[in-house]
KOLMITOR-470708 format. One line per field, with one value per residue (C-alpha): residue in three letters; chain; residue number from 1; x negated, y negated, z negated. Coordinates in pm, 1 decimal. Each point is the difference from the previous one (the first is absolute). Layout:
N
zakol: ala,...
kenu: A,...
zadren: NUM,...
X: X,...
Y: Y,...
Z: Z,...
//
This chain:
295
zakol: unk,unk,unk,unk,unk,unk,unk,unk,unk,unk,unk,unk,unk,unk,unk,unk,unk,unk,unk,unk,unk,unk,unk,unk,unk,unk,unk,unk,unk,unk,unk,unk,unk,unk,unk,unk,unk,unk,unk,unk,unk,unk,unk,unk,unk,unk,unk,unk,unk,unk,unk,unk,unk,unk,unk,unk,unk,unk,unk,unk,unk,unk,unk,unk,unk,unk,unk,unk,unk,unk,unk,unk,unk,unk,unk,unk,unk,unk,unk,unk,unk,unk,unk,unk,unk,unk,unk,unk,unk,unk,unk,unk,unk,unk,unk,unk,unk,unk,unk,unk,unk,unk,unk,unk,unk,unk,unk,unk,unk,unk,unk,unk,unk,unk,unk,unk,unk,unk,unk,unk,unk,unk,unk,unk,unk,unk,unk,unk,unk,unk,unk,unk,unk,unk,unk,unk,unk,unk,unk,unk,unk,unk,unk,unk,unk,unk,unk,unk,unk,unk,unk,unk,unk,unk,unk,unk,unk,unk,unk,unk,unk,unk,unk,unk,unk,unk,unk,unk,unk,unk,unk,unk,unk,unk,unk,unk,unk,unk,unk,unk,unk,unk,unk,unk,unk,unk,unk,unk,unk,unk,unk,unk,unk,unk,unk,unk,unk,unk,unk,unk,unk,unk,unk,unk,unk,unk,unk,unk,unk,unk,unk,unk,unk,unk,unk,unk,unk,unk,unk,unk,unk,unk,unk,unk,unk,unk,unk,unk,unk,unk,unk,unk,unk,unk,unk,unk,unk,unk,unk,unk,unk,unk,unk,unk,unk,unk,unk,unk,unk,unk,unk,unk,unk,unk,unk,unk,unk,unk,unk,unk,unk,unk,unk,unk,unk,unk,unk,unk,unk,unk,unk,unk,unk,unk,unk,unk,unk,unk,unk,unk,unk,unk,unk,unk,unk,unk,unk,unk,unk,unk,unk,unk,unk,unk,unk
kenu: A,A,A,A,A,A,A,A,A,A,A,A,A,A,A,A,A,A,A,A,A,A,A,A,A,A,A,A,A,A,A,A,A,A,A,A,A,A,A,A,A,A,A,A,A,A,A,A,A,A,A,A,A,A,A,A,A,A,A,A,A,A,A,A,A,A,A,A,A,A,A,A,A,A,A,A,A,A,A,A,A,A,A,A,A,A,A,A,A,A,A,A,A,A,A,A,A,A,A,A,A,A,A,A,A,A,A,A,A,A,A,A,A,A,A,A,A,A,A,A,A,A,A,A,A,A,A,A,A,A,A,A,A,A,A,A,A,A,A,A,A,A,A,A,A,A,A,A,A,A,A,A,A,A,A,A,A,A,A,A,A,A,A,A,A,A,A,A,A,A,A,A,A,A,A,A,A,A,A,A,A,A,A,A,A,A,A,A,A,A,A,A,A,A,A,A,A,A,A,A,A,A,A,A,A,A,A,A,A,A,A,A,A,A,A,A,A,A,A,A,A,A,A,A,A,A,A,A,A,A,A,A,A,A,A,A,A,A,A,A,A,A,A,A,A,A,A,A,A,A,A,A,A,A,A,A,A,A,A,A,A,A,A,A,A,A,A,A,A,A,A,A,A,A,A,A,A,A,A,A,A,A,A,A,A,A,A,A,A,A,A,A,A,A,A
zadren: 1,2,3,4,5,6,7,8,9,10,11,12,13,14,15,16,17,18,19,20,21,22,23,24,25,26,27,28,29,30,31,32,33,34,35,36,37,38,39,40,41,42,43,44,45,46,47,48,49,50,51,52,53,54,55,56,57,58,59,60,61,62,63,64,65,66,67,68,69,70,71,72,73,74,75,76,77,78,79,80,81,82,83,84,85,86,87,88,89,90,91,92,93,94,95,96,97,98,99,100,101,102,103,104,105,106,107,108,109,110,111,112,113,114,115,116,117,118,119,120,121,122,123,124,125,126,127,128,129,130,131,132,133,134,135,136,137,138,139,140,141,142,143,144,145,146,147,148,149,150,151,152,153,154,155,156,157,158,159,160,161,162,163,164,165,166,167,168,169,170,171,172,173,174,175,176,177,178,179,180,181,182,183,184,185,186,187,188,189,190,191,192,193,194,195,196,197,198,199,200,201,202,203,204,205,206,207,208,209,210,211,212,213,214,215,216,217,218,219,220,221,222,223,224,225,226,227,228,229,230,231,232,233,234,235,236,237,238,239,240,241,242,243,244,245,246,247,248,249,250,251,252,253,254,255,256,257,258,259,260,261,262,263,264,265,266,267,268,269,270,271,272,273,274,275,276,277,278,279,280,281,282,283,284,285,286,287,288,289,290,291,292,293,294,295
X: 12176.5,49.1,-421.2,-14.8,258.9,-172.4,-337.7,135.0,136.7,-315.3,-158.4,184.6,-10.7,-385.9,63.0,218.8,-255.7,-282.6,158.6,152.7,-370.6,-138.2,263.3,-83.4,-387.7,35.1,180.4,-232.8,-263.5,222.4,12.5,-350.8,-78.8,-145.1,250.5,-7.1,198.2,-148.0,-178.7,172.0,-31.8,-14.6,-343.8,-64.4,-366.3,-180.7,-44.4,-340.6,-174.0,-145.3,-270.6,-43.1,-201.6,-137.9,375.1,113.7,-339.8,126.1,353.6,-126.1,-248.1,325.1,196.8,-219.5,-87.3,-231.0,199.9,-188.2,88.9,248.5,215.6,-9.6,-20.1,-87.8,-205.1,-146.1,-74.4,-10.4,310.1,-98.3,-111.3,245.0,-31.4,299.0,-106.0,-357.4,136.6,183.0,-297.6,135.8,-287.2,101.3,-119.9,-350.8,67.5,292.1,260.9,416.9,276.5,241.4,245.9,-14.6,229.3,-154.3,-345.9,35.1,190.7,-319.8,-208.3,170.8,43.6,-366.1,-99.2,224.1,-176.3,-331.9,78.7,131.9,-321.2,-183.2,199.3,68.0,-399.9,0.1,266.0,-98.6,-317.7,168.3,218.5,358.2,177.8,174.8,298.9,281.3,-27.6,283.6,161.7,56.5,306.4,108.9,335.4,253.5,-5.6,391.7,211.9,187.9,317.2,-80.3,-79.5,327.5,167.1,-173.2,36.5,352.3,53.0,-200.6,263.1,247.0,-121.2,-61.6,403.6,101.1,-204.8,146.2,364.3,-44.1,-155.8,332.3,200.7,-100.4,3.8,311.2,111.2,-173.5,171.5,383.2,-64.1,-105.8,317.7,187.3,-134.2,98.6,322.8,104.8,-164.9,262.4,263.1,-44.0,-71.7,382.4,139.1,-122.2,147.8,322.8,22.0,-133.5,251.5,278.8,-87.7,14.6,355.8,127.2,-152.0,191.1,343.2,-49.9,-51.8,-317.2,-169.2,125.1,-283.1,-19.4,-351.3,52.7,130.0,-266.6,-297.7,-76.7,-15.7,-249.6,-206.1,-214.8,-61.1,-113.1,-235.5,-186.5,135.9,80.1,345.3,174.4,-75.2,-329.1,-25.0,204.3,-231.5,-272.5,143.9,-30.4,-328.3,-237.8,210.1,311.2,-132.4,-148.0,311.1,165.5,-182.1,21.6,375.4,136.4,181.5,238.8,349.9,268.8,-184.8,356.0,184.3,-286.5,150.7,361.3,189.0,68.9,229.9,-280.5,-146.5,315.7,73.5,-307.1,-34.5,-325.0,-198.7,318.9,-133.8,260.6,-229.2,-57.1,348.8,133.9,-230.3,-162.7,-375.2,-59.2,-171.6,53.6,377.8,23.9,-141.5,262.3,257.6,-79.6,-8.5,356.5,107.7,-173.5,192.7
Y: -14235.7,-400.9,-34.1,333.9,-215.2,-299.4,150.9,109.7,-299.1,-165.5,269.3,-48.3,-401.3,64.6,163.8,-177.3,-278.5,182.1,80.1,-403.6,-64.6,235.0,-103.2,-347.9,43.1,205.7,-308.7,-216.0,190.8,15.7,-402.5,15.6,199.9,277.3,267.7,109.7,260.8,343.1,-3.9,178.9,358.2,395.8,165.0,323.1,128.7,200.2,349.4,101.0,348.5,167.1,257.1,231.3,226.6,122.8,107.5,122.5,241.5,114.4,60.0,262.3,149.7,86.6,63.8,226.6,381.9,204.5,296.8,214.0,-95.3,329.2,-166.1,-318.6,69.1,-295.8,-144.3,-273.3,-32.7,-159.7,143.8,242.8,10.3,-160.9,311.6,-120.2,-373.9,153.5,270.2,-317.1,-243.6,-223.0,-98.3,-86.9,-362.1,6.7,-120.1,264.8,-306.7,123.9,-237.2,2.4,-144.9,319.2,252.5,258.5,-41.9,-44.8,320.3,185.3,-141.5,181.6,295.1,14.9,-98.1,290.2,242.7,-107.0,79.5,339.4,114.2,-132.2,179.2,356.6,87.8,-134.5,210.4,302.8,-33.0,-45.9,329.7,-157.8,159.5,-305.6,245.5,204.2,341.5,198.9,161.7,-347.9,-14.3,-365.2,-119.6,-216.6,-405.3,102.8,250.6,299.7,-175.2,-344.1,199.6,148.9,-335.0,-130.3,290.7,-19.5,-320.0,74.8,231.6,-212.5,-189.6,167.6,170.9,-399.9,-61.0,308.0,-69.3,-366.6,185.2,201.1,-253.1,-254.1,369.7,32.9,-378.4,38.9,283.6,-120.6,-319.7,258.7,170.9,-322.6,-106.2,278.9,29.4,-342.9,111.9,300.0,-212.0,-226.1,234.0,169.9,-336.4,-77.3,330.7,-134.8,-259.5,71.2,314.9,-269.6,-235.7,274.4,152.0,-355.5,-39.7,323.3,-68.8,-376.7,188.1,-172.5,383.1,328.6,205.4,193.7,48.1,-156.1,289.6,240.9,-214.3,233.6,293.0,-188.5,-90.7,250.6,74.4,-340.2,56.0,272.7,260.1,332.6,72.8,336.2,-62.4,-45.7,305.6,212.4,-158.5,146.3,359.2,219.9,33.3,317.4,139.1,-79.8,198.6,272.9,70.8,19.5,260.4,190.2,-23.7,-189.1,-296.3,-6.3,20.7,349.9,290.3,259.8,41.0,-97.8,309.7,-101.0,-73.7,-336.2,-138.0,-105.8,385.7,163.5,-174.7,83.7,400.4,-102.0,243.2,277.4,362.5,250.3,326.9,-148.8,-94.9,372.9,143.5,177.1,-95.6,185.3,-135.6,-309.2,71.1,45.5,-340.5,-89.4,159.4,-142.3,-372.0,36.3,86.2,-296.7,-206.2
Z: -24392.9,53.5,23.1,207.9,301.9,-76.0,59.1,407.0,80.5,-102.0,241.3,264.5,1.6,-27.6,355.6,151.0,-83.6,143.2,322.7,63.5,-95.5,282.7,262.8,-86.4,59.3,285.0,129.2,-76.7,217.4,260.1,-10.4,11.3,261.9,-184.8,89.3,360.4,220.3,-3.7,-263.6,-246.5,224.9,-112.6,77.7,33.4,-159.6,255.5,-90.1,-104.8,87.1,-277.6,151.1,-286.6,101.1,-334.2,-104.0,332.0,-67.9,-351.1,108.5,283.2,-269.0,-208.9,291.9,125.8,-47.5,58.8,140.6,253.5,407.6,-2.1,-228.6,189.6,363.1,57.9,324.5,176.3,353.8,334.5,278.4,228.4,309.7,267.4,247.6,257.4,14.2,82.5,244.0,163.9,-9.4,-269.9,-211.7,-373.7,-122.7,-147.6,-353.3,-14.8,-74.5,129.8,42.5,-277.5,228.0,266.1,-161.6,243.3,-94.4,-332.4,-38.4,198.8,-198.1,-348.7,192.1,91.0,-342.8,-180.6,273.8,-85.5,-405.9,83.4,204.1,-278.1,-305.8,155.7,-15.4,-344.2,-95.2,212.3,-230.8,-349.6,159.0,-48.1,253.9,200.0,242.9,-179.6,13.6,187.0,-310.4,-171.0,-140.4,-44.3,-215.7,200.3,-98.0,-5.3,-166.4,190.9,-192.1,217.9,344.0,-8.7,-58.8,328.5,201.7,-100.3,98.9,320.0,92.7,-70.5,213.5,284.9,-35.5,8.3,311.8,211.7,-135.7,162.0,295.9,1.9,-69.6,321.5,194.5,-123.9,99.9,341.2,107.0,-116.2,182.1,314.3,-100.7,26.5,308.4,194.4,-142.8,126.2,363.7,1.3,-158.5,245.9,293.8,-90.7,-6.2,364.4,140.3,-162.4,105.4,372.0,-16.9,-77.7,282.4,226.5,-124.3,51.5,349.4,89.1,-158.9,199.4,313.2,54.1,70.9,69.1,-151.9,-343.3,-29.0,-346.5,-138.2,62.4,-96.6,-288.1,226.7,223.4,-269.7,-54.4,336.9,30.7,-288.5,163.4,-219.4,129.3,111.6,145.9,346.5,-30.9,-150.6,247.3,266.2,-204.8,-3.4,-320.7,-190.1,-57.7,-275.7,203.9,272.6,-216.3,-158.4,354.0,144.9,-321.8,-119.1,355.9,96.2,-272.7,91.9,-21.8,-33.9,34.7,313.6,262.3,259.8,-46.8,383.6,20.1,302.7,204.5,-27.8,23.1,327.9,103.4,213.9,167.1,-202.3,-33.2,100.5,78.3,-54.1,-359.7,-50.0,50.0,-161.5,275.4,-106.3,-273.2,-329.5,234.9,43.9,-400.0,-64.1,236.5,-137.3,-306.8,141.4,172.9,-317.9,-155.6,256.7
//
């Protein structure tokens, strides 16, 4: 054990000795002028390319397969034909380049590209007879279940019953606040006829005025208002059913007793015939007879 610590502190001496040694020489250089600023710097090894072409070949030979085009669907081609910039007199650039920058025509230019693949693929696959539409009676399962439908419709309706019960709701709001609003215009309407009505009892009882028209402002209220009152309507004169029932039925009024004397026809002789009276006319002088005793 005693050679074992002896042994490390022998190794480290040896390395503290080594690295005075190297401070000391570095300093030395320094003196000298060997050392200089910035020359001691990190550099970066450029990258080299490695153009493999021989390997890049046998990775697409195992990569590949040789699987018949159905089974790849795979094409090459230039876009189609630019038929609007033609109809509008824009001529396309002559080595076909587009500008990556403009969104616009670098979307056209996929879009005319995919168009160009599908009028070449259909006729290929009209020939290999792979029918390319879906016939009517195709019957197609959902992506989701009936179980997950109901959930949204569900929560669709939900909802929708939310969105009318806030529509009812601020209804609901507009209409109290409506409510409210005219309340406080009658409140306050009353409140002015009080308080006019009290101005004008205390003028009278001061003796400032001698007239009551106070007191039958109610009465002259609706008259005022244009409504219809009981003089306007005797003005009028009855209506057609009035009038129908009148010639029918009468004027209303005591039916009983209509030939009963009165004072004024009692005192009256102007028609009195004495023939009648004494029953010297006959049938006539019985009616007579009959209306003295009647008197």
């Amino acid at each position: 054990m005693e050679d074992l610590e002896e042994d490390e502190q022998l190794g480290t001496d040896s390395e503290e000795e080594d690295s005075e040694l190297s401070d000391s020489e570095l300093q030395d250089a320094f003196a000298k002028g060997l050392l200089k600023p910035g020359m001691n710097v990190l550099t970066t090894k450029s990258k080299t390319c490695v153009n493999n072409v021989e390997g890049i070949r046998q990775c697409l030979a195992e990569l590949s397969k040789s699987l018949p085009w159905v089974e790849r669907l795979d094409l090459t081609n230039l876009p189609a034909e630019d038929i609007l910039a033609r109809a509008e007199g824009k001529l396309p650039a002559a080595d076909g380049t587009v500008n990556a920058d403009d969104d616009f025509q670098r979307e056209m230019f996929f879009y005319r590209q995919a168009q160009a693949s599908v009028l070449e693929a259909l006729p290929r696959l009209k020939k290999l007879n792979i029918f390319t539409k879906r016939p009517g009676d195709y019957f197609a399962e959902m992506a989701k279940s009936d179980q997950q439908m109901t959930k949204i419709r569900k929560k669709l309706i939900s909802k929708q019953a939310i969105l009318e019960k806030s529509e009812k709701a601020k209804k609901l709001r507009e209409q109290r606040k409506f409510g409210k609003k005219v309340q406080v215009e009658v409140i306050q309407k009353r409140q002015k006829e009080k308080k006019d009505m009290m101005n004008a009892v205390k003028k009278y009882q001061k003796g400032m005025t001698d007239k009551l028209d106070f007191l039958d402002g109610d009465q002259k209220g609706p008259a005022a208002a244009g409504q219809k009152t009981k003089g306007d309507a005797a003005k009028r004169g009855p209506n057609a059913k009035r009038k129908s029932k009148d010639d029918r039925f009468g004027f209303g009024g005591k039916k009983s007793g209509k030939k009963w004397n009165t004072k004024e026809s009692h005192n009256d002789v102007s028609t009195f015939r004495s023939k009648t009276a004494h029953g010297k006319g006959g049938k006539g002088g019985k009616k007579g007879g009959k209306g003295a005793q009647n008197v």
